[in-house]
N, CA, C and O atoms as CSV, one atom per row, in Angstrom:
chain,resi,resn,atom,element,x,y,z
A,1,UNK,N,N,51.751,137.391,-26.179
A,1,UNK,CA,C,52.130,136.883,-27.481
A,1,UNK,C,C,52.773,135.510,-27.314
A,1,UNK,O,O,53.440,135.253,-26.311
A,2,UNK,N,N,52.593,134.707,-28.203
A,2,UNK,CA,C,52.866,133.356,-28.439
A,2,UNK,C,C,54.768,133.272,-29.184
A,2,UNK,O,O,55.268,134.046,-30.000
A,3,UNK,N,N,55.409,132.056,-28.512
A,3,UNK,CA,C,56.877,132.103,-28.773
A,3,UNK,C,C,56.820,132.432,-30.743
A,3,UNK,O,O,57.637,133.091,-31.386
A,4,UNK,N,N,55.738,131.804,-31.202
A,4,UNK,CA,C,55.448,131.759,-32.947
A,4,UNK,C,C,55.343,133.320,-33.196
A,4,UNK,O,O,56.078,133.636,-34.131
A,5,UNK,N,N,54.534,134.597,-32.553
A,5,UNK,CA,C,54.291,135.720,-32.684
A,5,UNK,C,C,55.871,136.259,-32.806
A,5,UNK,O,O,56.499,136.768,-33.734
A,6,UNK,N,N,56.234,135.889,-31.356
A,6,UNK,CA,C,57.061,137.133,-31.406
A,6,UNK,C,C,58.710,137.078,-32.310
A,6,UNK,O,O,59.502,137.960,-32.640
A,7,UNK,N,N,58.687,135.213,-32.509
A,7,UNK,CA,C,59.607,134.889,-33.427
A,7,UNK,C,C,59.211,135.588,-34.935
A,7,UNK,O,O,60.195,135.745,-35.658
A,8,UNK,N,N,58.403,135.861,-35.289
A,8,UNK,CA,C,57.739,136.620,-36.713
A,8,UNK,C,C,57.985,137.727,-36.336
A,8,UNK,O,O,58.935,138.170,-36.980
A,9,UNK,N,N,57.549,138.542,-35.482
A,9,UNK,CA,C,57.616,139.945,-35.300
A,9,UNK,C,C,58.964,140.209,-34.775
A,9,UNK,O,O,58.937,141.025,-33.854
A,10,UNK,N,N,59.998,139.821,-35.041
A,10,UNK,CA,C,61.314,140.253,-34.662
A,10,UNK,C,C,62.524,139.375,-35.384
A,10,UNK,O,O,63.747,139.504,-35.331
A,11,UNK,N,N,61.636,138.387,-36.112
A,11,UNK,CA,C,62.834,137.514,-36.859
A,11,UNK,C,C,63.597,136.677,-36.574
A,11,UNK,O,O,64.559,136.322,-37.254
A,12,UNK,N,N,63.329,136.339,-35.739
A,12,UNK,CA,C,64.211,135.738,-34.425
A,12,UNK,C,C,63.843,134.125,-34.254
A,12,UNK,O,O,62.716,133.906,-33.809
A,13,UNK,N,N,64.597,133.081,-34.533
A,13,UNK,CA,C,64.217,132.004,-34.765
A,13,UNK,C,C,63.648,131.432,-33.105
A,13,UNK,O,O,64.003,131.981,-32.062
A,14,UNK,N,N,62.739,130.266,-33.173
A,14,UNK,CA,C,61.873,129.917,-31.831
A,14,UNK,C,C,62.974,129.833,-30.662
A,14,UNK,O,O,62.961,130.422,-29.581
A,15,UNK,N,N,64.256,128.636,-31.346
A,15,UNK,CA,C,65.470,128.484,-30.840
A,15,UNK,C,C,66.023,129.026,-29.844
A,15,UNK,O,O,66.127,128.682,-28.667
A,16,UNK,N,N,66.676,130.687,-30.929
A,16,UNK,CA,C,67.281,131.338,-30.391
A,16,UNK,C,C,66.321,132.092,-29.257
A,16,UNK,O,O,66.891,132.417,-28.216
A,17,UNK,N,N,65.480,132.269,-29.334
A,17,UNK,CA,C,64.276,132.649,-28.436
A,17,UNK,C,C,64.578,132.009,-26.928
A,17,UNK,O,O,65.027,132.676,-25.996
A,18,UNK,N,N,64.240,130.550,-26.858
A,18,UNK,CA,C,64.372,130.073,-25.953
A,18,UNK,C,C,65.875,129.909,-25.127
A,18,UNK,O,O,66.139,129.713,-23.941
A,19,UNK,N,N,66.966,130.142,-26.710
A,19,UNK,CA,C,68.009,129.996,-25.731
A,19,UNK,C,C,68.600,131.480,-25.160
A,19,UNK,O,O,69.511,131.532,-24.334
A,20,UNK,N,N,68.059,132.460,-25.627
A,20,UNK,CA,C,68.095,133.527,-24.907
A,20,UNK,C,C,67.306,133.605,-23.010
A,20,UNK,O,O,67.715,133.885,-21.883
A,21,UNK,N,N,66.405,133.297,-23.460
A,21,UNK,CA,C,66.016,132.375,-21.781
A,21,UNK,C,C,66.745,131.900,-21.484
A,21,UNK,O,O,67.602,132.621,-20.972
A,22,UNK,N,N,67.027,130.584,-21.513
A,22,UNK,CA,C,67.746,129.607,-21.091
A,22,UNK,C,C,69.282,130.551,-20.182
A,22,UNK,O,O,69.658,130.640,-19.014
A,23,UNK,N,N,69.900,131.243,-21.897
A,23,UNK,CA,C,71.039,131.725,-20.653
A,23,UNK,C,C,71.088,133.359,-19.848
A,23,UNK,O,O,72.088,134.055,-19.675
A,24,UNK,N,N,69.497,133.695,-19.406
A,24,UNK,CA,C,69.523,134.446,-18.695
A,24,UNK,C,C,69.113,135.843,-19.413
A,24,UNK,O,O,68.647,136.667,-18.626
A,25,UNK,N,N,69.189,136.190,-20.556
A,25,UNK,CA,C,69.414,137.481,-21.017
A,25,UNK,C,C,67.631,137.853,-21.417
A,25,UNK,O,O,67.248,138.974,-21.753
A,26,UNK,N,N,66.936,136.912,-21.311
A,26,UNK,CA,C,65.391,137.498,-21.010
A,26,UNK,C,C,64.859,136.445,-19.379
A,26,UNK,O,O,65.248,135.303,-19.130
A,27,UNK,N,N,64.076,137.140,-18.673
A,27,UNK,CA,C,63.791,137.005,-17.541
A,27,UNK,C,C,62.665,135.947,-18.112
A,27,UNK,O,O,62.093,135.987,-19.201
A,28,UNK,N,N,62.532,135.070,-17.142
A,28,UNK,CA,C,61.631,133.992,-17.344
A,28,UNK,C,C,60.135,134.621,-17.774
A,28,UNK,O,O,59.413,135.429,-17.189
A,29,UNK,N,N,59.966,133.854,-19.140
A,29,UNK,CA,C,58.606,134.562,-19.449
A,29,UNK,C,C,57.648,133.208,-18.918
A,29,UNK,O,O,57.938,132.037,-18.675
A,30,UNK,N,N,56.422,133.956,-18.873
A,30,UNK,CA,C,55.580,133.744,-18.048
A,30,UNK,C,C,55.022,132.320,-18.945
A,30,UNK,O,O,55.338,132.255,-20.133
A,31,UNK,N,N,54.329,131.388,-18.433
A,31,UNK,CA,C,53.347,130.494,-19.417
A,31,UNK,C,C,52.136,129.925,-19.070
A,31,UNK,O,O,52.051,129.255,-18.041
A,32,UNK,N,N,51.214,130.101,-19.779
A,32,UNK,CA,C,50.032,130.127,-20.145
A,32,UNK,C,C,49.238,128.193,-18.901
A,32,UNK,O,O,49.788,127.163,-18.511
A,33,UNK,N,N,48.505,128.483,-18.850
A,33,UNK,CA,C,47.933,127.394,-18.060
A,33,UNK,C,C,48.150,125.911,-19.233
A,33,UNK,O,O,47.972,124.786,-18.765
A,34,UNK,N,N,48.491,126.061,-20.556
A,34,UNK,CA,C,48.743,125.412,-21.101
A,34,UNK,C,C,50.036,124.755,-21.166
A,34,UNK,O,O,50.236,123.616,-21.588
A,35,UNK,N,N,50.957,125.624,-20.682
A,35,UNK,CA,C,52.729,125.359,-20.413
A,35,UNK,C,C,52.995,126.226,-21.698
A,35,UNK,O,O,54.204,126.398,-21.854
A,36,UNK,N,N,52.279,126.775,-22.589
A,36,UNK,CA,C,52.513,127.768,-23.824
A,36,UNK,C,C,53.091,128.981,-23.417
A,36,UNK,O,O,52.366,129.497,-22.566
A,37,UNK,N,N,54.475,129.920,-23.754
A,37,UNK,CA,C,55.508,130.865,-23.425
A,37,UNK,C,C,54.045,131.854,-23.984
A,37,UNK,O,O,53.275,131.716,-24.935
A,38,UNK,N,N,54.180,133.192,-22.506
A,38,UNK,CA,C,52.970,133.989,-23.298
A,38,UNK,C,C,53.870,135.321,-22.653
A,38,UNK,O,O,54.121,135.586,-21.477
A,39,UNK,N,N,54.336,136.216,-24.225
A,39,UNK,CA,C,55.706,137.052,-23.836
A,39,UNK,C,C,54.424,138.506,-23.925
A,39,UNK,O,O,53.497,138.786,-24.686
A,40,UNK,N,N,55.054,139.155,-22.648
A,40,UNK,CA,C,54.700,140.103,-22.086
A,40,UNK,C,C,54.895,141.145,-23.146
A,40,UNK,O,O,55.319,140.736,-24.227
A,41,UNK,N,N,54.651,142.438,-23.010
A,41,UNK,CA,C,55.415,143.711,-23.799
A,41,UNK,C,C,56.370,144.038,-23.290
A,41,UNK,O,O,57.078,144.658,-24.084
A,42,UNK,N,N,56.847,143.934,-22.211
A,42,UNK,CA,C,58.245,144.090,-21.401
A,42,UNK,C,C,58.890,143.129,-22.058
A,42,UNK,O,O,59.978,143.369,-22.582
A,43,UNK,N,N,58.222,141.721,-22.133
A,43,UNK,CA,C,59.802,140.866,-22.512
A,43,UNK,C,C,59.519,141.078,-24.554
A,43,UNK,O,O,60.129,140.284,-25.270
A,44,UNK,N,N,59.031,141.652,-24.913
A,44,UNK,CA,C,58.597,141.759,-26.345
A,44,UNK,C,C,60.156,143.571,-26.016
A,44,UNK,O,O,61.170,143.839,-26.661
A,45,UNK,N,N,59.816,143.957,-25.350
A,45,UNK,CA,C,60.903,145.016,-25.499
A,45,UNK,C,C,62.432,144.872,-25.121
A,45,UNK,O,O,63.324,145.640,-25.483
A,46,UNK,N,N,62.550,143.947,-24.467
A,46,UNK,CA,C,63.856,142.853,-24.186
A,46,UNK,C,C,64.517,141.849,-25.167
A,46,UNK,O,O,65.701,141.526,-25.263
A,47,UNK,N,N,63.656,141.527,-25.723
A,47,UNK,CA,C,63.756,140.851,-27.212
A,47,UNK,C,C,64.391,141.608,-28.189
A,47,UNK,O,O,65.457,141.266,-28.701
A,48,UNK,N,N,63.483,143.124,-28.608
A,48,UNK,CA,C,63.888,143.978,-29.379
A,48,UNK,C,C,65.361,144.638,-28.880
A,48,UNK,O,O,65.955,144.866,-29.934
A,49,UNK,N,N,66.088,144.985,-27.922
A,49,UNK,CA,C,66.736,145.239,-27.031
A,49,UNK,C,C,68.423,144.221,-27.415
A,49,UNK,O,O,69.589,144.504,-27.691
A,50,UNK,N,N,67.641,143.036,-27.218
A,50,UNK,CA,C,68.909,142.037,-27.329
A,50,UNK,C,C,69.300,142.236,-29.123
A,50,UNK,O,O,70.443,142.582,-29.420
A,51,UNK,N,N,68.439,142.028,-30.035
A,51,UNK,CA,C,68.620,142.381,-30.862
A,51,UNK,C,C,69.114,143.283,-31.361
A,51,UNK,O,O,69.798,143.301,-32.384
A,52,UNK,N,N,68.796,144.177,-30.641
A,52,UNK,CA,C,69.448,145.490,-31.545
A,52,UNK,C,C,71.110,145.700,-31.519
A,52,UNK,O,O,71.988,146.074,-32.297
A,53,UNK,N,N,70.990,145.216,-30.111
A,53,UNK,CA,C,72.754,145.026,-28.907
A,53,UNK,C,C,72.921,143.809,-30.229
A,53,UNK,O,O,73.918,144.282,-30.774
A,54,UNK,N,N,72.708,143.061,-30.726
A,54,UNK,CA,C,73.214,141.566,-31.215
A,54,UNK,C,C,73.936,142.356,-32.689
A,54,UNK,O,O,75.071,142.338,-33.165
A,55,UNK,N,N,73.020,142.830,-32.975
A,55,UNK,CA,C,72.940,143.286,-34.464
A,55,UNK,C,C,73.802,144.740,-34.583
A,55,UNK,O,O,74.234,145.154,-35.660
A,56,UNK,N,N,73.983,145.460,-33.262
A,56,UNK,CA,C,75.695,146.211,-33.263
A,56,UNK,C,C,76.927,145.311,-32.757
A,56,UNK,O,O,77.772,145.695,-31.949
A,57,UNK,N,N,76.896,144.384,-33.207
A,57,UNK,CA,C,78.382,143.253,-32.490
A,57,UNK,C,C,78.276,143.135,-31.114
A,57,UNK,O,O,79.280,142.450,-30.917
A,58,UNK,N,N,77.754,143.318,-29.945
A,58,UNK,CA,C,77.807,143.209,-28.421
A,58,UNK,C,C,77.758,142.052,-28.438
A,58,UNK,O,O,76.753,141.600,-28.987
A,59,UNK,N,N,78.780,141.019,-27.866
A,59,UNK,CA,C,78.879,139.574,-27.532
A,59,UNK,C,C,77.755,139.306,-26.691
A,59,UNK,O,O,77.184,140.280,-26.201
A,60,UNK,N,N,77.330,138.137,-26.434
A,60,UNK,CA,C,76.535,137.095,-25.821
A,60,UNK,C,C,76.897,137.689,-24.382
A,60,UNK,O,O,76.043,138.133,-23.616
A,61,UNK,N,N,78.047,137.651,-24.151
A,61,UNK,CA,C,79.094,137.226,-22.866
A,61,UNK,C,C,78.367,138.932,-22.290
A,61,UNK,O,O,77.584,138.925,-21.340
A,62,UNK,N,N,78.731,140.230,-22.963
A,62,UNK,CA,C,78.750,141.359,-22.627
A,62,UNK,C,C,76.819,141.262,-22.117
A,62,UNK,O,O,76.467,141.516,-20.965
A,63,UNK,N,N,76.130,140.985,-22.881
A,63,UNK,CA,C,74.467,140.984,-22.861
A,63,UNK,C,C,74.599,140.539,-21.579
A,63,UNK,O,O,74.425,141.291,-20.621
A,64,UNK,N,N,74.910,139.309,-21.460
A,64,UNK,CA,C,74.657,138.621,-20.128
A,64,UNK,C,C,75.062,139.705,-18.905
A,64,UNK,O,O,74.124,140.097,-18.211
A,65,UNK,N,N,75.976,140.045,-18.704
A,65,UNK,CA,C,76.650,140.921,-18.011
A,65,UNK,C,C,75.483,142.042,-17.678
A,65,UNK,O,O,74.768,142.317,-16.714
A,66,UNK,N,N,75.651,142.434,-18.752
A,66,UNK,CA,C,74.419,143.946,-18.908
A,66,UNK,C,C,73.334,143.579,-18.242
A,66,UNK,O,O,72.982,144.350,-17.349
A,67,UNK,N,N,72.668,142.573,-18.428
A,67,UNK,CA,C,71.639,142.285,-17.611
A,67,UNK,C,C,71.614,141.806,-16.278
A,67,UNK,O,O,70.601,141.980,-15.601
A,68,UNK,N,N,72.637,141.206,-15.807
A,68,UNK,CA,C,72.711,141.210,-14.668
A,68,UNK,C,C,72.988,142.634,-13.668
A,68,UNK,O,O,72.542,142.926,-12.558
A,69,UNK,N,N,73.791,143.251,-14.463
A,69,UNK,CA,C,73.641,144.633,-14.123
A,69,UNK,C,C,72.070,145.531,-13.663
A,69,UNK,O,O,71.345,145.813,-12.709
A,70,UNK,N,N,72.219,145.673,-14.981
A,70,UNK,CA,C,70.300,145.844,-15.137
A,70,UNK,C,C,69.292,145.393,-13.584
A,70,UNK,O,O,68.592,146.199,-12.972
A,71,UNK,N,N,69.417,144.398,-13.337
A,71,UNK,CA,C,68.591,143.791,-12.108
A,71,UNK,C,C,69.157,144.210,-10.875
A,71,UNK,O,O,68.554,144.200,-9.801
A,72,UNK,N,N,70.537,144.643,-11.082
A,72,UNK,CA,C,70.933,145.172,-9.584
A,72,UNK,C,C,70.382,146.676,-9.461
A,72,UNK,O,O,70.508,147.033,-8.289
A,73,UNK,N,N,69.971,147.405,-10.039
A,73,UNK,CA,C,69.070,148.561,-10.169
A,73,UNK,C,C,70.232,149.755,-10.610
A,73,UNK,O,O,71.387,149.548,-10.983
A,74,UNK,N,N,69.671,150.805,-10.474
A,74,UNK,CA,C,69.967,152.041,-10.800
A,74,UNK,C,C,71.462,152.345,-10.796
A,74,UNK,O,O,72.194,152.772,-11.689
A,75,UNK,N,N,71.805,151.848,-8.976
A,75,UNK,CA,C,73.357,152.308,-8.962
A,75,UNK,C,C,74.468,151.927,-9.892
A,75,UNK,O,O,75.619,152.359,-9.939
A,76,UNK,N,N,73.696,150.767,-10.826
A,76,UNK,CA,C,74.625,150.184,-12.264
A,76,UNK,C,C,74.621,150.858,-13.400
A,76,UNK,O,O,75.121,150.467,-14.455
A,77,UNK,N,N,74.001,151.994,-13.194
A,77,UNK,CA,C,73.764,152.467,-14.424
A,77,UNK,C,C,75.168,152.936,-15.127
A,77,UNK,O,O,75.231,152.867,-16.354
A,78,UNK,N,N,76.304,153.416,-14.377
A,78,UNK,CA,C,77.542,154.399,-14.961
A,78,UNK,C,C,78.290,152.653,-16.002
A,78,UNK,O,O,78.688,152.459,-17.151
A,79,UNK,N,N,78.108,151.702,-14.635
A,79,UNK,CA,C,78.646,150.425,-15.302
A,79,UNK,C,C,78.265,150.058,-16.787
A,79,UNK,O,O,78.957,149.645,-17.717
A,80,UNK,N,N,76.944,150.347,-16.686
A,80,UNK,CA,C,76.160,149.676,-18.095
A,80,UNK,C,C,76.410,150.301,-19.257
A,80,UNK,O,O,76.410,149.772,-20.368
A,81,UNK,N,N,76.699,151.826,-18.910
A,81,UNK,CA,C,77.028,152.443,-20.065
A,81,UNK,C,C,78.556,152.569,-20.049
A,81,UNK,O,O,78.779,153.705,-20.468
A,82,UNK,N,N,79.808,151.916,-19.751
A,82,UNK,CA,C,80.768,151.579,-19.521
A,82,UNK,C,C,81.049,150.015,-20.503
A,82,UNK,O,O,82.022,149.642,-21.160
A,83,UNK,N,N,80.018,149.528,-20.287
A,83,UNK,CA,C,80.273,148.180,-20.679
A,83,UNK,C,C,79.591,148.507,-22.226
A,83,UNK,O,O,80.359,148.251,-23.154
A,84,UNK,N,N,78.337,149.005,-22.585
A,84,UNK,CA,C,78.515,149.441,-24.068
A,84,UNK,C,C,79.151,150.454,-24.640
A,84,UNK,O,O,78.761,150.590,-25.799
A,85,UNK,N,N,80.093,151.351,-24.282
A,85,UNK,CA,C,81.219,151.680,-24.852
A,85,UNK,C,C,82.094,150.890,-25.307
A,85,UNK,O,O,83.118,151.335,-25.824
């Protein structure tokens, strides 16, 4: 999906899109031989994800966190659900 798709299908302005990249809280999406952002269903479920965390009050600061968590694997899991409490 195209940065235009998935900004429609989630509401989510191009912006905030990219600056969710930018500071880490979606993993570099992939781009197209054109240099065009072409978002996976993984990062289409990371999207939905941040949102949902955005749209119950979870700060920027906490997301970031969470995801770095997230990438250190499994043994973070007690943390992650620690940090959304």
């Amino acid at each position: 999906m195209t940065i235009t798709e998935v900004s429609k299908k989630f509401e989510l302005s191009q912006d905030t899109l990219r600056y969710y990249e930018r500071i880490g809280l979606l993993p570099s999406v992939n781009r197209n031989k054109g240099g065009i952002r072409d978002y996976t269903e993984e990062d289409c479920k990371w999207v939905e994800f941040i949102k949902c965390m955005r749209n119950a009050g979870l700060p920027i600061e906490a997301l970031i966190e969470y995801v770095g968590l997230f990438q250190q694997g499994d043994e973070t899991i007690e943390a992650r659900k620690e940090l959304l409490n």
